[in-house]
N, C-alpha and C positions, 0 to 999 in steps of 0.2 A: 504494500500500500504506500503509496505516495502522494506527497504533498497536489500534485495536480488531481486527484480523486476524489479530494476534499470540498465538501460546496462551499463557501462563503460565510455560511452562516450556522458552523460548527459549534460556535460560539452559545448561540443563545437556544433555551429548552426544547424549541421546533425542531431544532433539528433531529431530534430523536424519532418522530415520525415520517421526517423525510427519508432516513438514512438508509440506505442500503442494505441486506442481510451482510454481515462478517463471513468472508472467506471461512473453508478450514473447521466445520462445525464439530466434523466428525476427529481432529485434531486431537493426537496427546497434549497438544500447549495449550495452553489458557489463551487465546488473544483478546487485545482489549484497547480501546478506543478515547483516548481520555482529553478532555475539553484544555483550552485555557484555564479555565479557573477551577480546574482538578478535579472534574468530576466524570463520572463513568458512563460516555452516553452510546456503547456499544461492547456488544461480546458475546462471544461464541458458547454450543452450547457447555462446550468443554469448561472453561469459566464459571458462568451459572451453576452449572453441577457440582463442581468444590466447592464453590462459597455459599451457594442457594442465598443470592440478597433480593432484600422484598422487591426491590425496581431497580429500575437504572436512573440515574441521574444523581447517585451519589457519592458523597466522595471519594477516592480513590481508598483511603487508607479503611473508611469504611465498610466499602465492596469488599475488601482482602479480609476482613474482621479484624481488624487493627481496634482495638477501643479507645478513646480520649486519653492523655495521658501518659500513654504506653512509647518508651524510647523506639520502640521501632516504629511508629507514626514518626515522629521527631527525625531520625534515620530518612525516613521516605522522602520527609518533604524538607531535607535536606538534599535527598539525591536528586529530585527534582527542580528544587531550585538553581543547582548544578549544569544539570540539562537545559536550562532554559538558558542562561547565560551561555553556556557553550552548544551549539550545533552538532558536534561529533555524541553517536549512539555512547549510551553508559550501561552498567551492568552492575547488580546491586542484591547482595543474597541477605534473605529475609528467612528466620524461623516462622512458617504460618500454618493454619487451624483450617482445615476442611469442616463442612457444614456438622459432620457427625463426630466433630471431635480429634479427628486424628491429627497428628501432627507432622510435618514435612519440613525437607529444608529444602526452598525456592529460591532462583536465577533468576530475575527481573531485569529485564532485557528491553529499554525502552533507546526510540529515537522520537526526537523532540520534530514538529511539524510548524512550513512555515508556508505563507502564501509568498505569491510573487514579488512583493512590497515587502518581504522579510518578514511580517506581522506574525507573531509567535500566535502558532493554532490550537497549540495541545501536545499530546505525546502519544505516538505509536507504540503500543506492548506487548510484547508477549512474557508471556511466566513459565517457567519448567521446573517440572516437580524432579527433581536431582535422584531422589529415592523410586524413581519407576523408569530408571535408565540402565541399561548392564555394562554399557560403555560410560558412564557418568564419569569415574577418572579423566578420559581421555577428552571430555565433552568441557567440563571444570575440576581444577582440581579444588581438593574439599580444603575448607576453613580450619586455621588452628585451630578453633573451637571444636570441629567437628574432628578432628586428628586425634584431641586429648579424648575426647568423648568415647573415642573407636579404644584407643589406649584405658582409659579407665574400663573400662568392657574388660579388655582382655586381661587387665591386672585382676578384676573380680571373682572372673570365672577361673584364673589361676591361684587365687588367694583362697574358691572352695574346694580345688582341688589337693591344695595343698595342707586344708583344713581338716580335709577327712584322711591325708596321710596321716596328718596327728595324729587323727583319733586312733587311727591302728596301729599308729609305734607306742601311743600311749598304752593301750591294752598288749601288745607284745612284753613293754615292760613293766607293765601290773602284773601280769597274770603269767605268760608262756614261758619269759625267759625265770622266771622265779622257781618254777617246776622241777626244772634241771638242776637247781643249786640247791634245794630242799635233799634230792636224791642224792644226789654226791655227798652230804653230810647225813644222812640216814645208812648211807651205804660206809661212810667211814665210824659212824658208830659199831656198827656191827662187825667190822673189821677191825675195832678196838677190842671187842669183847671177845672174839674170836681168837686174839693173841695177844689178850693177858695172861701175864705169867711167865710168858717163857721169857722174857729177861733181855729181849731182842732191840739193843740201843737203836740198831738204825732204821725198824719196823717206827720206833717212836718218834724218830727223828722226821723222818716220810710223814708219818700222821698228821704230826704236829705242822709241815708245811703244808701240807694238801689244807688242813681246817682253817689256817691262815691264809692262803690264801682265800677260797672259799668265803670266808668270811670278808675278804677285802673285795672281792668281786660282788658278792650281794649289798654290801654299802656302796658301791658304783653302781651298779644300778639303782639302787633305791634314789641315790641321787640324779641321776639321768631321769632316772622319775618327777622326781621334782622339779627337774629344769622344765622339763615338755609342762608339765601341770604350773608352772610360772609364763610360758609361753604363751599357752592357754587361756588362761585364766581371765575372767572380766574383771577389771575393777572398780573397785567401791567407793566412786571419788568424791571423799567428803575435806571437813577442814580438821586438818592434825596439825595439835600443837607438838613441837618436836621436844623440847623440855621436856618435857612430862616421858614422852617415848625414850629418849637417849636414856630417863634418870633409871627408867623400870630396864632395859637393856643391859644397865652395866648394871643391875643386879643379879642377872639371871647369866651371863656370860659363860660359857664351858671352859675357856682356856683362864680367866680368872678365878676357877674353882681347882683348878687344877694346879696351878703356880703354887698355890700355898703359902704359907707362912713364912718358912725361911729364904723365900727369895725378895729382893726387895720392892718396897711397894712401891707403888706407881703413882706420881705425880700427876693428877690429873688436871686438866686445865683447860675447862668447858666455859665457851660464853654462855656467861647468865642470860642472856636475851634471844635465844635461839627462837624464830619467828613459826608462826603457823602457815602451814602450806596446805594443799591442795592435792591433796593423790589418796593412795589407798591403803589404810593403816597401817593393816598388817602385813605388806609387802613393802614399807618402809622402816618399820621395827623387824623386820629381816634386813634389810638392806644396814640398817646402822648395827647390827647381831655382827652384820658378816666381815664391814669394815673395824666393830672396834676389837672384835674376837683375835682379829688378824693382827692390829696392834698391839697389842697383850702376849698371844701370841711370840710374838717378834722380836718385843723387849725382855724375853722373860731371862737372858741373861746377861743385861744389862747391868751394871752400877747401881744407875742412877737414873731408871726410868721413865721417860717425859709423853706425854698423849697430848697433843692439844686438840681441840675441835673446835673449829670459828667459823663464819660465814661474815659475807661480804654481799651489798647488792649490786647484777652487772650493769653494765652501761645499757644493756637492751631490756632490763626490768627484770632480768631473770635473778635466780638464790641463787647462790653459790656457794659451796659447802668446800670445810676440806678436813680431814683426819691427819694429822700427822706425829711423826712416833723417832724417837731417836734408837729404833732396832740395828738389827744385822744389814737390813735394806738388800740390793738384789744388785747385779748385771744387768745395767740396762739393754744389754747388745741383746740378751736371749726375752726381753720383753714384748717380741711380736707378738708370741703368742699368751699373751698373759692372763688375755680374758676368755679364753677357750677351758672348756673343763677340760681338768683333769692334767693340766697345765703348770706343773709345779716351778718353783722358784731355788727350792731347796730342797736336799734329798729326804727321804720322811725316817731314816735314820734318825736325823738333824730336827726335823718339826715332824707333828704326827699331821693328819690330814689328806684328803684326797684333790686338793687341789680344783675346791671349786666354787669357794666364799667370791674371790671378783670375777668371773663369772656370772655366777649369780645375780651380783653387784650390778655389775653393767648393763644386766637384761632389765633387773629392774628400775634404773634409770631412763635406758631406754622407754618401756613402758611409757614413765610421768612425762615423754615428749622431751627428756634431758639427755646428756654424755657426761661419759667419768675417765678421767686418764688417772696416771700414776707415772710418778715422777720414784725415783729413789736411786742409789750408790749404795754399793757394797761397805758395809760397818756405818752405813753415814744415813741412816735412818729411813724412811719410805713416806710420802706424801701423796697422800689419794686425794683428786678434787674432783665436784662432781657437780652438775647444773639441777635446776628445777625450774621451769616456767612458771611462770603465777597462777596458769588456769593450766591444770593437768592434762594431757593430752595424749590417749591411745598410742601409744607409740607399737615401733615394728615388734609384734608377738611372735612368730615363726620362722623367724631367721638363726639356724641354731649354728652359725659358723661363729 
């Protein structure tokens, strides 16, 4: 359709009675006919049947089901005042609403109309529904928005795939892999009882490593268990005051029940004003369990034992915590893998433990939408700091590397 096809008097409401049938009825495109003063005074049947609008002669953003207010109205009659100033065809992709609701993403494809005197007429359109195309790539390519959207999809349906792996390594290591380690120490009891007596030092000496390790294999697992069940797990995200959590933490500590009496005691040196935050209780009274356990832990043959624990607020509003201890401290060079269970620092000769409190730590930082590093030198203490946002946030659960 062209500007000479156009009668004179496009302009004013009669011409909707004068006007021609629209090309193209039977068309996949929407065509559409659009006045000077932006109104819709012709279209195909293809048109009418997405939009179903009561009449014609109304306005464009209208006809589309654009409602008052809505940025993509705003969008339009921005793209159109565009075209009006300029003569070259424009192309303008709109999110729009078919009469029964469905939703599409639309290629609005207008050329502005002039008569002989240059006198701007209206706008020639066609519209294509991008989602009823097979060659659509080749035809437009899609919008960032619509790339991320395609992206968010495939992250979903790989986030339930990988959901329901959980669920079946979780139950392998509840249930399956426990079966077997149950047997091996029912079958070394009976093979105790079976040769008692005869006086066989290296029959006990076997035993006793098979039960050890046995026993060290099933607290790996049990903790493998708990990491998947921290992965897991929803949290309860309310307001905890951390005072209160650190004061009942160091009373319950395993490695501080264990140091005893005759080593020396620990200078502890806590901010009195430790703030309330935002996450989930009791995966943060684990998370201070397993940093200050590891302090204690660390210093236990030390002199003159120091613990500090302070927080700072960051320049981007986040907490900022830090644990720090004048222990043994570690090699930095072997610290790649430090937050991996099972990840030791020291041999367990040296420290007992299975190497999986930071770990832990880090999962559940991650969680509250934070990070935790660690900093430390061999004899020259170890320093864990660790972030918290103000408003808790889901973080990565299933990432077990």
């Amino acid at each position: 359709m062209t500007s000479a096809d156009l009668p004179a008097s496009l302009n004013t409401p009669s011409a909707v009675t004068t006007w021609p049938p629209v090309p193209g009825e039977r068309s996949p495109l929407a065509l559409i006919l659009v006045t000077a003063d932006r109104h819709v005074c012709a279209a195909n049947e293809t048109a009418t049947r997405w939009f179903n609008p009561p009449r014609l002669m109304l306005p464009l953003a209208r006809f589309l089901g654009i409602p008052e207010h809505d940025p993509r109205g705003e969008a339009l009659q921005a793209f159109l005042d565009e075209l009006k100033a300029d003569p070259r065809p424009g192309e303008l992709r709109l999110n729009l609403f078919r009469a029964n609701g469905e939703v599409f993403s639309a290629l609005l494809m207008a050329t502005p109309l002039r008569d002989a005197e240059d006198s701007h007429l209206g706008f020639d359109a066609v519209l294509l529904d991008l989602s009823r195309w097979r060659d659509r790539e080749a035809l437009v390519p899609r919008t960032e928005v619509e790339v991320l959207q395609r992206r968010l999809q495939a992250a979903e349906r790989s986030l339930g795939l990988l959901r329901r792996e959980m669920e079946g390594f979780s139950q392998i290591l509840g249930h399956d892999l426990r079966a077997p380690l149950r047997h091996v120490l029912a079958y070394l009891r009976l093979l105790r009882e079976r040769t008692e007596g005869l006086g066989d030092a290296a029959i006990d000496e076997y035993a006793a490593g098979i039960q050890q390790a046995s026993s060290r294999l099933g607290e790996m697992v049990e903790a493998m268990h708990d990491y998947v069940h921290l992965c897991r797990a929803q949290l309860d995200v309310q307001d905890v005051p951390l005072g209160p959590v650190v004061a009942s933490v160091l009373g319950h500590l395993p490695a501080l029940r264990e140091r005893g009496a005759a080593r020396a005691p620990i200078d502890w040196r806590i901010a009195p004003d430790l703030p309330t935050v935002r996450g989930d209780p009791m995966l943060l009274a684990q998370l201070w369990r397993h940093l200050l356990d590891n302090a204690v832990k660390f210093t236990r043959d030390v002199a003159q034992p120091v613990v500090h624990v302070g927080w700072m607020r960051g320049n981007d509003g986040s907490l900022v915590f830090h644990v720090e201890d004048n222990g043994v401290g570690f090699d930095r060079q072997r610290a790649e893998k430090l937050f991996l269970l099972f990840q030791r620092q020291h041999h367990s000769t040296a420290f007992e433990g299975l190497g999986v409190g930071l770990a832990m730590s880090h999962r559940i930082v991650a969680r509250h939408g934070g990070c935790l590093s660690c900093d430390a030198t061999p004899d020259g203490g170890c320093r864990v700091r660790f972030t918290l946002p103000t408003d808790a946030v889901d973080g990565p659960g299933f990432d077990l590397g």
